[in-house]
N, C-alpha and C positions, 0 to 999 in steps of 0.2 A: 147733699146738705153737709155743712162744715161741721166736725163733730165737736161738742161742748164739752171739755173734760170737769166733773163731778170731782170733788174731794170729801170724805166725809169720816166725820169725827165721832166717837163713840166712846161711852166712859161713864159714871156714875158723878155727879155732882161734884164739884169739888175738887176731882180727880186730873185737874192740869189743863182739859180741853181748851178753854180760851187762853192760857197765856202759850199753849203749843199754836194755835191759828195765828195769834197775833205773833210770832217769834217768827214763821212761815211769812205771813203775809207781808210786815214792816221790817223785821231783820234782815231778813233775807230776800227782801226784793221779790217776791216768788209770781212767776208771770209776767214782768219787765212793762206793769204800770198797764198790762191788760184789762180791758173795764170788767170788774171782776161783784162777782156778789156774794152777797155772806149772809146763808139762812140760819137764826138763832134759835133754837128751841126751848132752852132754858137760861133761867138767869143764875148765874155762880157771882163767887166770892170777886172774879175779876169780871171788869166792868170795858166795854167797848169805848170808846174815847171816837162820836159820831166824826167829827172834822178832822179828826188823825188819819182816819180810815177815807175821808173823801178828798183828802188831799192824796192818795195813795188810787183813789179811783176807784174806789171800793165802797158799794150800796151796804145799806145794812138794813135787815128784814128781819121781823119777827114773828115767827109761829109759836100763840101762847098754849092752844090744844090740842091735844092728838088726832082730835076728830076734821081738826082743822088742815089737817096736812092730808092732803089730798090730788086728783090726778089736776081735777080745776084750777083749784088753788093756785098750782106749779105752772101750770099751763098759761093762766093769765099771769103772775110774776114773769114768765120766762118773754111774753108780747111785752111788758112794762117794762120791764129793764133791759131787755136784749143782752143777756151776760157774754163774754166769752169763754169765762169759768167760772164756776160753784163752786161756794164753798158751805158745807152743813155742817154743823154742831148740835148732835142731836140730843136729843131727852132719855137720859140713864132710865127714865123710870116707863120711860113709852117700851111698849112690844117692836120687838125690831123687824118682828112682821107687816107692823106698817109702814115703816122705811121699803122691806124688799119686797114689797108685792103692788103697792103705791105707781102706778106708771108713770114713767119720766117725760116732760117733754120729748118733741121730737130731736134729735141730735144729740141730747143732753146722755154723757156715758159715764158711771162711776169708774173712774182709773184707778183709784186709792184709797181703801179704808184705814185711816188709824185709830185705835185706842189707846185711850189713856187708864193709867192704875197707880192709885196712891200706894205705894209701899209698905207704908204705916199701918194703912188699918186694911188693905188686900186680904191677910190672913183671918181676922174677923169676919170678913163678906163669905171669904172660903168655908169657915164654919158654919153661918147662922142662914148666908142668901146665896148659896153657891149659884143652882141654875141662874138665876134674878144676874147673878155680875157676867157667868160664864155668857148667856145668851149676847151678852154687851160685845165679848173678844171674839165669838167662834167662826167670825166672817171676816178679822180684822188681817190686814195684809202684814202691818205692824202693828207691835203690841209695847207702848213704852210703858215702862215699870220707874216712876219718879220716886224723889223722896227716899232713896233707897240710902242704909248706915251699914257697916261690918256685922249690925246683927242679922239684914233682913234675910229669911231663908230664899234666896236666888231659886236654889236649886228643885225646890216644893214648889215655889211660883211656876217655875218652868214648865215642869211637870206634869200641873192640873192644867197648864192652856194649853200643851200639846198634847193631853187626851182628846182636846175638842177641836183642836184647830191645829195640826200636825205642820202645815207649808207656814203660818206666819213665824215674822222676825223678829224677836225679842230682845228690845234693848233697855238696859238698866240704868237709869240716870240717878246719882245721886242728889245730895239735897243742892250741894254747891253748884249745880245744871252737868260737870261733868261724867261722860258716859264709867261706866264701870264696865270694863271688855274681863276681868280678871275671871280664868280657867275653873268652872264649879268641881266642887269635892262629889268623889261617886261614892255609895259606902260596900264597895266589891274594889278589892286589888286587883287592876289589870295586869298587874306586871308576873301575876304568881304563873309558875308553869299552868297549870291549869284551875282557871277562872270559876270560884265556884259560887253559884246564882243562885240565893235563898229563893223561896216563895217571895216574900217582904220585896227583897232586890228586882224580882224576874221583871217588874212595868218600865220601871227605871235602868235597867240592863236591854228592854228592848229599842227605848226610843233612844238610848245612845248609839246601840249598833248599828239602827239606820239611820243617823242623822252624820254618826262619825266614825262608818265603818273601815277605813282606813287603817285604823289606828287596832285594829279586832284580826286584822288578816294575818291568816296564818298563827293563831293563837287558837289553847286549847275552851272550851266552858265546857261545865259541866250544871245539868237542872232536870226538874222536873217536869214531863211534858203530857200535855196532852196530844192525841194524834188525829189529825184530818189524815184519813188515807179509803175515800169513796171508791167505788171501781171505777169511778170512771177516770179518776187519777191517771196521770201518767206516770208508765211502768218505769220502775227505778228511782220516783220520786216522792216524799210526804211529805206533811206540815205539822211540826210539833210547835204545842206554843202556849197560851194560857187566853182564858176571858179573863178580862180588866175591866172593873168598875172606873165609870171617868165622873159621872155627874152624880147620877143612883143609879138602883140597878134596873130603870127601864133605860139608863145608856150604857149595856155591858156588849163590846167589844174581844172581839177573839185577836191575838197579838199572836202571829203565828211565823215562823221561817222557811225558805224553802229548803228543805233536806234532800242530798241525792245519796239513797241507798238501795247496794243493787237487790237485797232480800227484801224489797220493803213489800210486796205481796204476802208477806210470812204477819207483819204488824199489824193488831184487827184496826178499823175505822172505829176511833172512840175510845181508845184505849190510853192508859196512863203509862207511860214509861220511865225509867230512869235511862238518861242520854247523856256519853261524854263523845261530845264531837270539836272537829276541828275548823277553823272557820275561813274560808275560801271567799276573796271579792273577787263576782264575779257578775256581767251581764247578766240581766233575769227578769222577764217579758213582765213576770209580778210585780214586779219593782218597779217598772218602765225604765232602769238602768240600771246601773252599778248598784251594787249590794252583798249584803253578806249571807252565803250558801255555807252550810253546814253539811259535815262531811263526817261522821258517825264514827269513832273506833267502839264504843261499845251502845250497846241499846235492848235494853231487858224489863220484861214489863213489872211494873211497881205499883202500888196502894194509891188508890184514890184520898186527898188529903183530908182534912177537915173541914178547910174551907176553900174550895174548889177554885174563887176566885183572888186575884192579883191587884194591886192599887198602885195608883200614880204617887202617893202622897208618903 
């Protein structure tokens, strides 16, 4: 059976979805005039234009309930219109649990999830409806951030989606549609002889160094850690690192690296350390590649802090 490639859009009302499908679909030619279908879930501020879209060869369907979107449902749509590709624009306010648990026709495969995020008022949702927006990006392949001015904090945005959703692509469009590729501010100097990693820093120090560990090798950090070191550990190896809050704290996260030290049977399991290591890219099966291994000149055990946990924000 020929496989139906799925597109599917995700994002909170408002938040760009329809004029990104329509930008995909009529700007860009996308599918080269493929009989194509377009499931709507909600209705926003931009409006589908029926004859725009059927001269482009492209159905337009709409699901007004959640209750509604179901395996039948898709099953008889997919016999009535025979697509060769899907397109979904789903409902910010539906559980995304009914999208991913929903059985697809047969042939029909999600290839590409994107989200959409107003820039604007992101940081409000971040405040008042975190999980409510987060569950929107935490599956999304890409994540576009619109609407975006010199004031929006990039780097906070970034941040809070790659607690939840580490592999997607984040791109920052401003209001004029042009992307924003411009270098985020860290607030740790990498340039100093040795790198020094507040508590506050340590979330934001970790998802750089694996995201842009290049740029970490062969430089010294210094932080506060905590230590995985079980026996069943392999000898000459531990994991110092921190729990991070990403949503609340029934999502806390351990953010940990892999350290090669040959005393590390001497380090108890659980213990709080002060660590200045040096940092080595290197292959590392945890990793599933490249990455940055820590390589210890001092390591002495230190006071458990205040507040035990780290944040993205």
């Amino acid at each position: 059976m020929e496989e139906i490639p799925v597109y599917v859009f995700t994002g909170f009302m408002d938040s760009g979805k329809t004029t990104l499908i329509l930008q995909t679909l009529l700007e860009e030619e996308f599918g080269g005039g493929a009989r194509s279908l377009l499931i709507v879930c909600e209705d926003g501020e931009t409006e589908y234009d029926t004859k725009q879209l059927e001269a482009a060869n492209i159905k337009l369907l709409t699901i007004e309930k959640e209750e509604d979107f179901t395996e039948t449902l898709l099953k008889n749509i997919n016999l009535q219109y025979l697509p060769e590709q899907v397109f979904i624009e789903y409902n910010g306010t539906w559980g995304m649990d009914t999208l991913l648990e929903t059985k697809l026709p047969d042939g029909w495969l999600i290839v590409q999830s994107l989200a959409t995020v107003d820039g604007s008022t992101f940081e409000m949702y971040l405040s008042n409806m975190r999980s409510m927006i987060m569950e929107q990006l935490f599956q999304a392949d890409v994540v576009i951030i619109n609407r975006c001015d010199d004031n929006t904090p990039r780097g906070k945005f970034r941040r809070s989606i790659k607690a939840v959703n580490r592999p997607a692509q984040i791109v920052y469009e401003r209001r004029d549609g042009t992307v924003d590729d411009s270098e985020e501010e860290l607030p740790f100097d990498i340039n100093q002889e040795q790198i020094q990693i507040s508590d506050a820093d340590y979330a934001i120090w970790y998802m750089d160094a694996q995201e842009n560990y290049k740029k970490y090798d062969g430089k010294k950090v210094e932080f506060l850690g905590y230590v995985y070191n079980p026996e069943k550990m392999k000898k000459g190896v531990l994991v110092p690192g921190r729990f991070a809050m990403t949503c609340c704290i029934e999502d806390v996260t351990f953010l940990g690296f892999k350290c090669k030290y040959s005393d590390s049977k001497n380090i108890p399991h659980k213990s709080w350390v002060h660590i200045v290591a040096e940092i080595h890219v290197e292959f590392a099966k945890e990793y599933k590649g490249k990455g940055p291994v820590l390589y210890p000149v001092l390591i002495e055990p230190a006071k458990k802090p205040e507040d035990e946990l780290v944040y993205f924000s």
